[in-house]
N, C-alpha and C positions, 0 to 999 in steps of 0.2 A: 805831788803838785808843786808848781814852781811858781812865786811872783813874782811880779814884771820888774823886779828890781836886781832882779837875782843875773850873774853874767853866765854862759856857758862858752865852752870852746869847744871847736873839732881839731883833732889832727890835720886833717886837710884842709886847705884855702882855708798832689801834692798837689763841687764839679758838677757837673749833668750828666748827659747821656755820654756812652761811649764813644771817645773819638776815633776819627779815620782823618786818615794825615791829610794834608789836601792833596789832589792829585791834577788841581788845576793850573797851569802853568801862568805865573806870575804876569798880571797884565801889565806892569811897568817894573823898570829897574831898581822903582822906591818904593815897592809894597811891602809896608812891614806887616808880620802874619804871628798873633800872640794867640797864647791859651787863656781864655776867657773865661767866664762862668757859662754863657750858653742861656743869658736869664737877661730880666731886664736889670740886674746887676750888672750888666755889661755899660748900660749907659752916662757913669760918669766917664770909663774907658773911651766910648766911642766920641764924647765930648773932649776931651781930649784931644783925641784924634783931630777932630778935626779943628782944633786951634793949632794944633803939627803942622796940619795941610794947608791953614790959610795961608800961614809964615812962609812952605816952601812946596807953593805950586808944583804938582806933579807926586807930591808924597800921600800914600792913602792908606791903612788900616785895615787890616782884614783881623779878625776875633772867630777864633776857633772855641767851641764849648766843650768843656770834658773835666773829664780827672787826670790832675799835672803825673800821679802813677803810670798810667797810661801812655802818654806821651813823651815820659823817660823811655820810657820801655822802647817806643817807636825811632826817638833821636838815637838809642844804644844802637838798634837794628840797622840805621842808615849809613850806618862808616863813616861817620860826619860830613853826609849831606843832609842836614838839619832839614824839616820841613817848616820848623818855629823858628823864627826867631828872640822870643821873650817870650813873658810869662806874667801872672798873678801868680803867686805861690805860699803858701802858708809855712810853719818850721817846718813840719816833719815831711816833707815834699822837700822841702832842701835841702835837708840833712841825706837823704835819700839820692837828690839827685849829684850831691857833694861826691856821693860814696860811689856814684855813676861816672863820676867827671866831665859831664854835660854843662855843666853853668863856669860859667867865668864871673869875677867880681866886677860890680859897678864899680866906675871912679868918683868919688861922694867928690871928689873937686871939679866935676863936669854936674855935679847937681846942686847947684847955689843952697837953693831953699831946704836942703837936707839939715843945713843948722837950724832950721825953727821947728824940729822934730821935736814933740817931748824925749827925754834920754831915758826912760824903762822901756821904749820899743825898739830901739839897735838893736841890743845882743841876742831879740829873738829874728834877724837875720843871717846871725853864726857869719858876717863879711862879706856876705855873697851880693845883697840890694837891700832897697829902702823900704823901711815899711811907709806903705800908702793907708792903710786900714786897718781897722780890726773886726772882727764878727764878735757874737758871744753866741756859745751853747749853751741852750738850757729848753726846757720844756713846750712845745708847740701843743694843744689839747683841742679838742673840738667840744668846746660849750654845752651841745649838747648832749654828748653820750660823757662829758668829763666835768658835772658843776663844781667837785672840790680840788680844786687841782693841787700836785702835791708841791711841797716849798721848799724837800732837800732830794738829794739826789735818793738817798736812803728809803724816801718816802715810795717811792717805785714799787717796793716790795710790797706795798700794804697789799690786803686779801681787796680792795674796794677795784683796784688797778686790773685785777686777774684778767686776763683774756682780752684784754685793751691795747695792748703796747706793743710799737713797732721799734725795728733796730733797722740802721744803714750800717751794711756790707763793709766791713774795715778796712777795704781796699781805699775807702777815702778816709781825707781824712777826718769827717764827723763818727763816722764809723769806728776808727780806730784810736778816737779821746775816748769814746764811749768804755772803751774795753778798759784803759787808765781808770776810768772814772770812778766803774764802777769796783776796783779795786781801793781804791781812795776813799770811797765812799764808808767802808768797813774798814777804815784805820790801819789799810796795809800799803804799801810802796809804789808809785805809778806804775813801776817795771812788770808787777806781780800778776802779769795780765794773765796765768793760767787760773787764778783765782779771779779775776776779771771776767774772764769766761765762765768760768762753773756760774758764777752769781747773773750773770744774761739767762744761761741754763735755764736756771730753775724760773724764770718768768714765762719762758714757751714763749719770744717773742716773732713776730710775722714782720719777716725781713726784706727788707729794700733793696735792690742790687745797689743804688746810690740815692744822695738824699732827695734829688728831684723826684724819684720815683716812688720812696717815703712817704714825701710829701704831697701827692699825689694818691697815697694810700690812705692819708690823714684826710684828705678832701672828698673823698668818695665814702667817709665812715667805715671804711675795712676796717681801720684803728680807730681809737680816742686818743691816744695820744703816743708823741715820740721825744726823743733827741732831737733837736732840729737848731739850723741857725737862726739867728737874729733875726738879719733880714731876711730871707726868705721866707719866716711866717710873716715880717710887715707889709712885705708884700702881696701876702694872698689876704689879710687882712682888709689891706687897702682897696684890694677887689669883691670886697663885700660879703667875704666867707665867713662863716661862724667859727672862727677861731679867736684862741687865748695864746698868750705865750708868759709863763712863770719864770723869774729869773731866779731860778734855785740856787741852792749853797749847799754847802759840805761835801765838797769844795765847791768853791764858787764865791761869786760869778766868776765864770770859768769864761776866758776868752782866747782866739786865737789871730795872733797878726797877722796879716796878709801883705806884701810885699811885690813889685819888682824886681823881676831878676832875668839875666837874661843868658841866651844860649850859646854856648860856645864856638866860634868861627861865623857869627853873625857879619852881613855886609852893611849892616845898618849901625854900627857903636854909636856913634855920636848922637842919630835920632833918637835911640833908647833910652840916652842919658838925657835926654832933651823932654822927651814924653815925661819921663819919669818929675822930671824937675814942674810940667807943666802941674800934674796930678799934687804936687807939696803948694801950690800955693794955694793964698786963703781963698780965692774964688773956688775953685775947684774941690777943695776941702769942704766946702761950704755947700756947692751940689751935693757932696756925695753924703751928706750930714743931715739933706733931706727928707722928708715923707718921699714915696713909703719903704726907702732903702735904709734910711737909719744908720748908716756904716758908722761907728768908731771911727772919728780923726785921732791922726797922730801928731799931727800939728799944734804948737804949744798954742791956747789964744784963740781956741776956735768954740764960739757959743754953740752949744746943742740943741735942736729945736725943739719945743711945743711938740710932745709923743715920747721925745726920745727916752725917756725914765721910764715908759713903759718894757723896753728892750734892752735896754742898756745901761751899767752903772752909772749914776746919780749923785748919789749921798758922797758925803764924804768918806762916811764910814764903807760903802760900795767900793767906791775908788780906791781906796786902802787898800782892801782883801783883793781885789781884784788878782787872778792868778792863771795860770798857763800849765800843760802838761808838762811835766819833764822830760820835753820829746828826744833829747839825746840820749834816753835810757829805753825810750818806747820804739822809736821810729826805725831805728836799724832794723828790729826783730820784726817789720811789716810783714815779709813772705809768712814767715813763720804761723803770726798771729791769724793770716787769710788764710791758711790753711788748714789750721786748725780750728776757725771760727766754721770755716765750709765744712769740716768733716760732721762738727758738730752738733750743726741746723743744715744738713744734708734733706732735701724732700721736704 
């Protein structure tokens, strides 16, 4: 595990349901078309949006939902005619799509308000965009099949947990900290994900292709409890569901940046860098800082509201440890790790 203090480099210069490219032919010359969550997550994006489009009449936003894996895969496929043009994107989604050669770097001097970022959140976009947010992973439980819910990641394994616990699919990437995590958890290396695996193993957990459909597993009591993000259990909270959400440790509070970034041979640069700059300032920061999304700002100066310590570090002593995968040692080996997480929870 790595803290947000910590720099990495690359050599060179990631959801919801499955995406399908769009295949609608662009109703104007200024549709910009990004990969989105697919959730009402999407809402301070769309809010955006449309402060883009008051400015310059005739510009409008389209939000594709999925996994940024996915839609590497699809921009690879298209000989660069992109069907996206930008993105939300988390590290190990960029580090991935780096190794694609799909993203191009933002120019942080076409994004003003990139200087009132706190400085621990850059280097977890490896030069490529800004981070706009963070999530945190930690424990989503349903109340009532889960009264004691556990407080480290370790705690998972207790005999009380048996037959309760779901896993999301490590093609994304809540899935694929899970496998880090739970190597981390037992005092070995993020990288060590084939011991990451054996230790999911032995729980027998009931897996989610992606975390909306987890989560979705968690709501219908197939599970008591999963990995999940931040917000998306405040989310379902907010809609009156019997859930908890524990912000575990060891390691942890574990959290992940999410960022802009955008796709290579876009015909929109200038808008992207313009969106992006809209989402850093304090109004916007301050929607997304909201009940029942809760997002992590990155923005230095921005108050958290009334909930947010229920999701999110707090304390001082929270803010401290706060920490990150070391996705330059996990994220490369993505194929790898889906592979062998399929073979192993096959049926």
């Amino acid at each position: 595990m790595t803290t947000l203090s910590r720099r990495h480099f690359l050599g060179a210069a990631a959801g919801s349901v499955a995406l399908s490219a769009p295949t609608v032919l662009r109703a104007q010359a200024r549709e910009l078309v990004m990969i989105g969550y697919g959730s009402a997550q999407d809402d301070p994006l769309k809010r955006a949006g449309e402060i883009l489009g008051k400015k310059y009449p005739g510009v409008s936003l389209r939000i594709i939902g999925g996994l940024s894996a996915e839609a590497i895969a699809q921009i690879k496929a298209s000989r660069g005619a992109s069907p996206y043009d930008f993105a939300v994107m988390g590290s190990p989604a960029i580090i991935n799509a780096v190794d694609e050669g799909v993203l191009e770097p933002l120019d942080l001097a076409k994004v003003p308000n990139a200087k009132n970022i706190d400085p621990r959140f850059p280097p977890y976009a490896y030069g490529m965009g800004v981070p706009i947010s963070y999530a945190g992973i930690g424990i989503a439980y349903n109340k009532q099949m889960v009264p004691n819910p556990p407080k480290t990641w370790a705690d998972l394994w207790k005999p009380e947990y048996a037959g309760k616990i779901g896993l999301s699919r490590p093609q994304s990437n809540l899935g694929l900290a899970c496998v880090a995590i739970a190597a981390a958890a037992f005092g070995r290396p993020d990288s060590d994900t084939d011991f990451g695996l054996a230790k999911w193993k032995e729980l027998k957990p009931l897996v989610g292709r992606n975390p909306n459909l987890l989560q979705q597993m968690l709501e219908r009591g197939e599970i008591g409890l999963c990995p999940l993000w931040h917000d998306n259990t405040g989310i379902a909270i907010a809609s009156g569901l019997p859930l908890g959400y524990a912000k575990v440790t060891g390691p942890g509070p574990l959290i992940l940046p999410t960022m802009i970034v955008k796709f290579a041979r876009t015909a929109h640069n200038d808008l992207i860098h313009e969106f992006a700059d809209i989402l850093l300032t304090n109004e916007s920061q301050t929607f997304a800082a909201q009940p029942p999304y809760y997002f992590g700002t990155t923005v230095k100066g921005i108050v958290a509201p009334a909930g947010a310590a229920a999701f999110l570090p707090s304390t001082p002593e929270e803010i401290a440890s706060m920490v990150s995968v070391d996705w330059p040692k996990v994220a490369p080996n993505r194929g790898k790790i889906v592979e062998a997480f399929d073979r192993m929870f096959a049926g």
